[in-house]
Every structure is written in structure tokens, then in C-alpha cells.
Residue, then its C-alpha position, 0 to 999 in steps of 0.5 A: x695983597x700980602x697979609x702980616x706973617x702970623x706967629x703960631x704961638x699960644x693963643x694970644x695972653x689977652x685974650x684968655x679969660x681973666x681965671x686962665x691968664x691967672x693960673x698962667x701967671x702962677x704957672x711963671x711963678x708970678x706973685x698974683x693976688x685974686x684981686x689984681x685987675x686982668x690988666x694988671x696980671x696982664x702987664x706982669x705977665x709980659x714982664x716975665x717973658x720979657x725977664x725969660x727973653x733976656x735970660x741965658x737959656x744954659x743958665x736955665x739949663x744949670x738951675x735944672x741940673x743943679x736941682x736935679x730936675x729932669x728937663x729935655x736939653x730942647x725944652x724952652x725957656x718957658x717950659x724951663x722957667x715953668x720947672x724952676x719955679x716949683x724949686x725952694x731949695x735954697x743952698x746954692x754950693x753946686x750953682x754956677x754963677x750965671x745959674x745964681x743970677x737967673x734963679x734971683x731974678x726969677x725969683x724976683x731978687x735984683x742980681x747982676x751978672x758981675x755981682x759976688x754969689x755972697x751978696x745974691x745969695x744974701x739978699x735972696x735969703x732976705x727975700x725968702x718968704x716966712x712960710x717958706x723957711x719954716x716949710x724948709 
């Protein structure tokens, strides 16, 4: 009898221990507060990937470039979303278009590919967090 093919992935997220599955969140550059059920980081989690799936891997490649961030061209959108999230630049001249839209919706910023920069920008500059500007 033939068993379902096995995905050899990282140990499945619900799984972890509720302390790890946090830091894993954060690490994705998740918002999480220390009060939010496992359930709750859970679900943000997988909405994430489900955001990483759905993006452009060469616009994650652009972000990385435009910040200047060494990253392997073979990196994944994982391990690329892990290195743009350390990222709090915020003059976006050399981005390219598509590389504007991924970084807002990562930073958790509506944005629509077919969008002017001035408006994603705008609104990403209003979504900026107050200790963020200031540490700017």
C-alpha cells in the first residue's frame, strides 16, 4: 500500500513550541505581541507564507540589491523575506516598481502592482512606526 508522499520541509510550524513558533514569526517580520494565543501567531504565520508565495522572487531579489544586502542569487523567498525585514531604509529612489510593492506588503502596507510609487510610498511613510522615524 502506497503511503502519501512526505514534503521534507522544516518541522511542521504547529508543532513548535509556542516560544519558537514566536521568534519564527518575528524572524518573518511578523508584529506579534507575547500575549497572542499559539493559534493566533499560528494563523499569522501561514498568512505570511501564504504573502511569500504570492510574491515575485526578483522582486525580493530587487529589495536585496537596492538595500544593498548580500544575498545568494539561490536564496529562497524565505531566507530573502528573513533579510528584508532587518531593512528600515525608507528613500526608495533606486527601487524598482515591483520591489516597492513586495517591500509595502511585507511591511504589511496595502499596495497593488498597478499603483503610482508616490501613493505606496506615501502610505508606507504613514504606516511607519513612531520609534522608527525617530531611531531614523
Amino acid at each position: 500500500m502506497m503511503s502519501e508522499p512526505k514534503h521534507e520541509t522544516s518541522p511542521v510550524l504547529s508543532d513548535l513550541p509556542a516560544d519558537e513558533l514566536f521568534e519564527y514569526g518575528l524572524e518573518l517580520g511578523l508584529r506579534l505581541d507575547r500575549t497572542m494565543t499559539p493559534g493566533e501567531v499560528l494563523r499569522r504565520i501561514r498568512e505570511r507564507q501564504e504573502l511569500l508565495a504570492s510574491l515575485d522572487r526578483d522582486a525580493l531579489l530587487d529589495i536585496c540589491v537596492w538595500a544593498r544586502r548580500p544575498v545568494r542569487k539561490s536564496a529562497s523567498k524565505e531566507e530573502l523575506a528573513k533579510e528584508i525585514v532587518t531593512i528600515t531604509r525608507m528613500r526608495f529612489a533606486d527601487l524598482s516598481h515591483r520591489g516597492l510593492v513586495a517591500l509595502a506588503q511585507l511591511r504589511g502596507v496595502r499596495a497593488d502592482t498597478n499603483e503610482a510609487d508616490e501613493i505606496v510610498i506615501q502610505r508606507m511613510r504613514r504606516a511607519e512606526p513612531l520609534w522608527s522615524k525617530i531611531r531614523r
